[in-house]
DSSP file (Angstrom, degrees, kcal/mol; ACC not computed):
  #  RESIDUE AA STRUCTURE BP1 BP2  ACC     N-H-->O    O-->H-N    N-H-->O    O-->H-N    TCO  KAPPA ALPHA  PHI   PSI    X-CA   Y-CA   Z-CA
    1    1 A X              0   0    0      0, 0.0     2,-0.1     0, 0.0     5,-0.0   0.000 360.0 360.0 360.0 128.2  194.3 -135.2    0.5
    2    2 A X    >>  -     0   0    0      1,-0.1     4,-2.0     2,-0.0     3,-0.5  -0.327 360.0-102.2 -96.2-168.0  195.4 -137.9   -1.4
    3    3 A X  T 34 S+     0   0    0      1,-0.3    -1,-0.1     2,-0.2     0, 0.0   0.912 120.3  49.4 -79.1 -38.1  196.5 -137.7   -4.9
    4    4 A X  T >> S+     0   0    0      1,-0.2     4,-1.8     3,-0.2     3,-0.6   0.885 107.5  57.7 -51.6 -36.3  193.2 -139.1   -6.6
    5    5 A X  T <4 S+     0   0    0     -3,-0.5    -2,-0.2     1,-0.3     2,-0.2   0.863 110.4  45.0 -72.6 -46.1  191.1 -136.6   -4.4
    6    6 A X  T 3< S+     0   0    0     -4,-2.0    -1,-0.3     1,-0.2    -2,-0.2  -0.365 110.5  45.8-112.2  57.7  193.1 -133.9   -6.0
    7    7 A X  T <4 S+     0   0    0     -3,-0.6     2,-0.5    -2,-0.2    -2,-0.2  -0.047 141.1  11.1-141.7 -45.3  193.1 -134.8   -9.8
    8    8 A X  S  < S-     0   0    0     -4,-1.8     2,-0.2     3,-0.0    -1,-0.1  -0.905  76.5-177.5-152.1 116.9  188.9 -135.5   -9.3
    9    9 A X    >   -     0   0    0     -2,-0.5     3,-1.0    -3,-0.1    -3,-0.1  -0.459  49.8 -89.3-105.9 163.8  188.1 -134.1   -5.9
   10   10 A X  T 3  S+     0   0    0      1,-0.3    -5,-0.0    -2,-0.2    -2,-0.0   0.670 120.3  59.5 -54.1 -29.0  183.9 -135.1   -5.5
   11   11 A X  T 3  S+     0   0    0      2,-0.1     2,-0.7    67,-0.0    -1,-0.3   0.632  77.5 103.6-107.2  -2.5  182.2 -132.1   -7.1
   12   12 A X    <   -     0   0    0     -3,-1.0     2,-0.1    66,-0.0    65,-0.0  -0.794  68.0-141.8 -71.5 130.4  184.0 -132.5  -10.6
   13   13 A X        -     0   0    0     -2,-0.7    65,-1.6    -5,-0.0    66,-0.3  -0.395  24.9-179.6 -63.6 133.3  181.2 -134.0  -13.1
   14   14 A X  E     -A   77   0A   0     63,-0.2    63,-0.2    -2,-0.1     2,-0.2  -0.641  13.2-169.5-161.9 118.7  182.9 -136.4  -15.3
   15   15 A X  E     -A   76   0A   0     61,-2.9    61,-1.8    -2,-0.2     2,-0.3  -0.660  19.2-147.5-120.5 151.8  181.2 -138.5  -18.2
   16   16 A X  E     -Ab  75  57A   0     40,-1.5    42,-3.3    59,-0.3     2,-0.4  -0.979  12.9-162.2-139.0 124.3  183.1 -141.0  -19.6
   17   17 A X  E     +Ab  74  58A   0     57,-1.2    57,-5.4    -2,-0.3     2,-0.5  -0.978  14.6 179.5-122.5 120.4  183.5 -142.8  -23.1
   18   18 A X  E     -Ab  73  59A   0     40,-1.2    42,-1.8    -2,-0.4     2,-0.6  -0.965  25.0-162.4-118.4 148.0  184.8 -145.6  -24.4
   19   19 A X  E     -Ab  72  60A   0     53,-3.4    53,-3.2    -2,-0.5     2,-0.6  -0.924   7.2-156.5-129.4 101.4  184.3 -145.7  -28.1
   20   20 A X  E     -Ab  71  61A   0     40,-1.2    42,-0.6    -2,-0.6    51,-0.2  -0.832   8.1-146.3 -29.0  53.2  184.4 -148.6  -30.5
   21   21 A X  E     + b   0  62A   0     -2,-0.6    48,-1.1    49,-0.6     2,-0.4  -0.274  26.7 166.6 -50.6 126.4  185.1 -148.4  -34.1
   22   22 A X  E     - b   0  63A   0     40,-2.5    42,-1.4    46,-0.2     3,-0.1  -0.887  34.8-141.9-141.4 140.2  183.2 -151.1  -36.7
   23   23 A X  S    S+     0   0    0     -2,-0.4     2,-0.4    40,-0.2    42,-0.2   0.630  89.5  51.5  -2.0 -71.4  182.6 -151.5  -40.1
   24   24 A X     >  -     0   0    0      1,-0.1     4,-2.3    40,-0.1     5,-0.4  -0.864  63.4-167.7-122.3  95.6  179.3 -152.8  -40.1
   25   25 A X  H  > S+     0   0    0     -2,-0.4     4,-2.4     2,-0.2    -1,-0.1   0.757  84.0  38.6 -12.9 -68.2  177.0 -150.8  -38.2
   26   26 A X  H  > S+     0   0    0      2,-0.2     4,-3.2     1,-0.2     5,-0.2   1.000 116.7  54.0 -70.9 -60.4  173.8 -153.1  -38.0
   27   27 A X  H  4 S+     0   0    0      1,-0.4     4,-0.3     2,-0.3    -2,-0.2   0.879 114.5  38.3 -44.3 -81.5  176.0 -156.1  -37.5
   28   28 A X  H >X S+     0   0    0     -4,-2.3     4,-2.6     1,-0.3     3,-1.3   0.831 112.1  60.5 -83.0  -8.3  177.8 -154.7  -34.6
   29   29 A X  H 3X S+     0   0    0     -4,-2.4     4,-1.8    -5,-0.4     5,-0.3   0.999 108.8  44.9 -41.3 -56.6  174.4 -152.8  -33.1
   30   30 A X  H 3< S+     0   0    0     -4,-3.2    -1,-0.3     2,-0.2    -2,-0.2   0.103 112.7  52.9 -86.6  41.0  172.9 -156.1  -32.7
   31   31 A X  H X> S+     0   0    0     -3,-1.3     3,-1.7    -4,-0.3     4,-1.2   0.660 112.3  45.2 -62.0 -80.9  176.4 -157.4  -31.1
   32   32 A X  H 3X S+     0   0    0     -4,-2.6     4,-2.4     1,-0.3     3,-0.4   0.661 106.2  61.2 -46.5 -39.8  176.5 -154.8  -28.7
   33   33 A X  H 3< S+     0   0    0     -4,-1.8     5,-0.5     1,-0.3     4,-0.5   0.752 114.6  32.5 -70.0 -42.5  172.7 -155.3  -27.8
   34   34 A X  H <4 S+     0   0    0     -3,-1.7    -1,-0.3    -5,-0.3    -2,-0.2   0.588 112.6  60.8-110.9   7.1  173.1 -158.9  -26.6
   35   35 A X  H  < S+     0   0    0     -4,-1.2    -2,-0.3    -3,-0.4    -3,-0.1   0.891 120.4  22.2 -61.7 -51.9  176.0 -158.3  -25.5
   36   36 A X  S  < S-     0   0    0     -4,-2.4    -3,-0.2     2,-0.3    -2,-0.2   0.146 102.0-123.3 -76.0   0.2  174.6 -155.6  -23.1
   37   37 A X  S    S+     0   0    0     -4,-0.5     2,-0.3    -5,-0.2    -3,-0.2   0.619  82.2  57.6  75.7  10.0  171.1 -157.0  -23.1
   38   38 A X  S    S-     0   0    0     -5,-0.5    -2,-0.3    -6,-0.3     2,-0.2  -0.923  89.7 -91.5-162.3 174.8  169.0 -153.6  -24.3
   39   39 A X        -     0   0    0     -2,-0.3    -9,-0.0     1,-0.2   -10,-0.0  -0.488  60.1 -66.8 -97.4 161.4  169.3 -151.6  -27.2
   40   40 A X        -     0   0    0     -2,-0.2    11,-0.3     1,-0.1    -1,-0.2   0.045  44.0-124.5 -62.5 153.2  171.4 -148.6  -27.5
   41   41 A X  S    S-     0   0    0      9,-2.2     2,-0.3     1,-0.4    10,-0.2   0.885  84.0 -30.6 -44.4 -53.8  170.5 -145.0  -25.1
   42   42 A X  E     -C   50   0A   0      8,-1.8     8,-0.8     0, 0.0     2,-0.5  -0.949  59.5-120.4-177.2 165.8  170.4 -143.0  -27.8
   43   43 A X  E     -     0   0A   0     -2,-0.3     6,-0.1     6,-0.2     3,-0.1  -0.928   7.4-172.2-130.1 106.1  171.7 -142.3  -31.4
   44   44 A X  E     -     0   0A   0     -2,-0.5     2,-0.4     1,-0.1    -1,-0.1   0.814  63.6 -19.4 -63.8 -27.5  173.2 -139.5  -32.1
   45   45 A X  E >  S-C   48   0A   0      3,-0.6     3,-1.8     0, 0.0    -1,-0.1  -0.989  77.4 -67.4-169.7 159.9  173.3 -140.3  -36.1
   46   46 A X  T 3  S+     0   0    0     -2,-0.4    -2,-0.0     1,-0.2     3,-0.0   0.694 122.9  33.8  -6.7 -62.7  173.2 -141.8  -38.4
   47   47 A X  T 3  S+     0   0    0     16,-0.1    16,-1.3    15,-0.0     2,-0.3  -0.120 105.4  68.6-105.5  29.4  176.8 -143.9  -37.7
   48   48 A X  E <   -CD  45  62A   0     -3,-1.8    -3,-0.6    14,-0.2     2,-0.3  -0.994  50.2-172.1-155.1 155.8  176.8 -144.3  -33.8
   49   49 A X  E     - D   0  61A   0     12,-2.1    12,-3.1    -2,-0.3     2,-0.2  -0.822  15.2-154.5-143.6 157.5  174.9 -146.0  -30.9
   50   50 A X  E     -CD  42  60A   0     -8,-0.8    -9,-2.2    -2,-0.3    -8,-1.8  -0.947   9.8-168.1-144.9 114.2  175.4 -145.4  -27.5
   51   51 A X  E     - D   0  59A   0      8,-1.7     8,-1.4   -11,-0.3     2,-0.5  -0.884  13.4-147.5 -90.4 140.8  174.8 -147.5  -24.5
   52   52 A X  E     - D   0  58A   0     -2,-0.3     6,-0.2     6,-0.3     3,-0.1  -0.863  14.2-179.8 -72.5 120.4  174.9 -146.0  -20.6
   53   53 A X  E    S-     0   0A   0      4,-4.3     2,-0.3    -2,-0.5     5,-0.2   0.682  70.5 -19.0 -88.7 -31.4  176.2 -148.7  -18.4
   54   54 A X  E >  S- D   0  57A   0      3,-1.8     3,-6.3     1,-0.0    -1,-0.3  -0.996 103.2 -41.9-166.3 165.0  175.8 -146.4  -15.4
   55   55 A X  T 3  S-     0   0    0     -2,-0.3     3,-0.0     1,-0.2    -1,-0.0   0.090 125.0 -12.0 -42.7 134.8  175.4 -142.9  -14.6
   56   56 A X  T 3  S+     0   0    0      1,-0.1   -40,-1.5   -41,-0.1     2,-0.6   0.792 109.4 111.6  41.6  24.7  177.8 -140.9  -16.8
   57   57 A X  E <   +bD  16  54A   0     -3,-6.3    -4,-4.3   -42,-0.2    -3,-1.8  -0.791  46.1 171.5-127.3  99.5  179.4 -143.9  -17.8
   58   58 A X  E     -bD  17  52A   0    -42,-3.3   -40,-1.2    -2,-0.6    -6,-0.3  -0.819  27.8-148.9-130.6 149.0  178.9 -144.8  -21.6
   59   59 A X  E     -bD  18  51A   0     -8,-1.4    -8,-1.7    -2,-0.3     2,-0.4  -0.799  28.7-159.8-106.6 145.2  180.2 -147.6  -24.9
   60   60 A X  E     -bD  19  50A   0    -42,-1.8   -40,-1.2   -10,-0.2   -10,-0.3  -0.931  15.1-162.4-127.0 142.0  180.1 -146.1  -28.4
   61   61 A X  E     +bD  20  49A   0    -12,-3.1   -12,-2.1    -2,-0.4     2,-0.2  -0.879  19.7 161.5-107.4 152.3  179.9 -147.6  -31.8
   62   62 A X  E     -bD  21  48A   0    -42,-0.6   -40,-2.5    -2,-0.3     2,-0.5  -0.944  39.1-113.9-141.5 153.8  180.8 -145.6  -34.6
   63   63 A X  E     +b   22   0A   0    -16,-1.3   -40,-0.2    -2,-0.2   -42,-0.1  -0.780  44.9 150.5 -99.3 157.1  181.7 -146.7  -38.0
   64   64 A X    >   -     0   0    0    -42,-1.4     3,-3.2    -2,-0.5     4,-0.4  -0.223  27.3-164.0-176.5  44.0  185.1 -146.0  -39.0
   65   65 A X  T 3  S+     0   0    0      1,-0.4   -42,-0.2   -42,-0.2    -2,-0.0   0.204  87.4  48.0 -58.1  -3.6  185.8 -148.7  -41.3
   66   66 A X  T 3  S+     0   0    0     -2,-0.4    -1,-0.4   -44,-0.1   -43,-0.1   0.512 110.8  43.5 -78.4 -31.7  189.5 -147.8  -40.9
   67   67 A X  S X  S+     0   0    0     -3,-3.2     3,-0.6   -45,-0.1    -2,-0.2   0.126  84.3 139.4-132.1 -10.7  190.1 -147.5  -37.1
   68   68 A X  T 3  S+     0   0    0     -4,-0.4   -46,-0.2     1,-0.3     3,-0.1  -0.278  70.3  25.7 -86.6 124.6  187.7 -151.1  -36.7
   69   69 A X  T 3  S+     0   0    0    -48,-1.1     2,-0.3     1,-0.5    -1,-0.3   0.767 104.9  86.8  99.8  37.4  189.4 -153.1  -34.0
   70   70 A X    <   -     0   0    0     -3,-0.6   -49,-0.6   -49,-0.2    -1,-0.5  -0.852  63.8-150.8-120.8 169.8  191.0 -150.5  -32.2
   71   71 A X  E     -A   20   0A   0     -2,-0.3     2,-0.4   -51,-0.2   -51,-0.2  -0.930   9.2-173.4-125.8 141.2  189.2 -148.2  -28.9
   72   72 A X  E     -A   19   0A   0    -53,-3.2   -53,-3.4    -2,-0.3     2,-0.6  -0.955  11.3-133.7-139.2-165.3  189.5 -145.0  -27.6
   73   73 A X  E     -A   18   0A   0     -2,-0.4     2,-0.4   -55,-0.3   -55,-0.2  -0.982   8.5-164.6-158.8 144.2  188.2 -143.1  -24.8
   74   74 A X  E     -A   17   0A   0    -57,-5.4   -57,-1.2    -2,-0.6     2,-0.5  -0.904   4.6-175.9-130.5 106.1  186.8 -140.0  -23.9
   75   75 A X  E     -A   16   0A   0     -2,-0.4     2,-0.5   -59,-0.2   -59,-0.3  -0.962   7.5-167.0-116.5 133.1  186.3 -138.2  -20.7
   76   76 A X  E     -A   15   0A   0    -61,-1.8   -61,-2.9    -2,-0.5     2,-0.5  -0.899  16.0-156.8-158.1  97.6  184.4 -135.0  -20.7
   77   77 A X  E >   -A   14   0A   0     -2,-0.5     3,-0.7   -63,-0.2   -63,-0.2  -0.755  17.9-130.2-110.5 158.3  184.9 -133.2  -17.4
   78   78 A X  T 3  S+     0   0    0    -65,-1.6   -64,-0.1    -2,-0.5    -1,-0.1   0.599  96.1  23.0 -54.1 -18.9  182.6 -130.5  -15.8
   79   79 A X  T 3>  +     0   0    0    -66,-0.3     4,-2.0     2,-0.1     5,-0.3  -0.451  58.0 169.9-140.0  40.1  185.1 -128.0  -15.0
   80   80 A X  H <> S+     0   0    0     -3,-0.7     4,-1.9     2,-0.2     5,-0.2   0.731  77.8  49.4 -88.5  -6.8  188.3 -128.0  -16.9
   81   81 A X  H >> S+     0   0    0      2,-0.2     4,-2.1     3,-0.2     3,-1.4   0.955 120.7  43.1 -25.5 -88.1  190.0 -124.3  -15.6
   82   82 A X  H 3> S+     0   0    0      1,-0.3     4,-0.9     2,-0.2     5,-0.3   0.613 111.4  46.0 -46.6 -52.4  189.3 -125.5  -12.5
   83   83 A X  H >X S+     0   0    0     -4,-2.0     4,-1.4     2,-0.2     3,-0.9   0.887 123.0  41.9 -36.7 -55.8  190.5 -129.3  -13.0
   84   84 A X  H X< S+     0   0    0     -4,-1.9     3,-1.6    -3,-1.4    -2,-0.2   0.997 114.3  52.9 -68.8 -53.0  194.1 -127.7  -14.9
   85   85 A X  H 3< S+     0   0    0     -4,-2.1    -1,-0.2     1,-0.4    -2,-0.2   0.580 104.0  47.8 -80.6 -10.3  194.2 -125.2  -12.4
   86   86 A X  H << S+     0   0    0     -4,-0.9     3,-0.4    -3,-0.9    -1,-0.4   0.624 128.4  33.3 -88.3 -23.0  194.0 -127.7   -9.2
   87   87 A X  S << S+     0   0    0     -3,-1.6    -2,-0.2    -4,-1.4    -1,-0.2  -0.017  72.1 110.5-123.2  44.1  197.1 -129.8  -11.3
   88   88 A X              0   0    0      1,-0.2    -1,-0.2    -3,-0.2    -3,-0.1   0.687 360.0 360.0 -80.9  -4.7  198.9 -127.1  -13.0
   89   89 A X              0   0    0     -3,-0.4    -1,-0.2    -4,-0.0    -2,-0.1   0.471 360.0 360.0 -78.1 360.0  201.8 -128.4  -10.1
């Protein structure tokens, strides 16, 4: 088994975020939107858009006029016992 296989063996679920901080909300909606060609997936609120590029695989804006130019990322797995407990070595 190689080392990838056993940190995310096939049957862990794992969604993925990378997340975008702005300023200006509308301003950087309609960036992202022709940037990616469609309007956001869904909107959780008020201060965030969400695109899917692919299954479980997603860009966030939020404003965060503070954080604006910098990214993070967020991965949200199905299993995490199981996930620590296959790499507690």
């Amino acid at each position: 088994m190689s080392r990838a296989e056993k940190v995310f063996p096939d049957n862990l679920s794992v969604d993925t975020f990378a997340g975008f901080p702005v300023k200006d909300y509308l301003l950087a909606r309609a960036w992202y939107e022709r940037l990616l060609g469609r309007p956001p997936a869904f909107l959780p609120n008020d201060i965030e858009a969400v695109w899917e590029l692919a299954e479980h695989r997603y860009v966030f804006i939020k404003v965060i006029p503070e954080h604006a130019g910098h990214a993070s990322s967020l991965v949200f797995l199905g299993d995490l016992d199981n996930f620590i407990a296959r790499n507690a070595d």
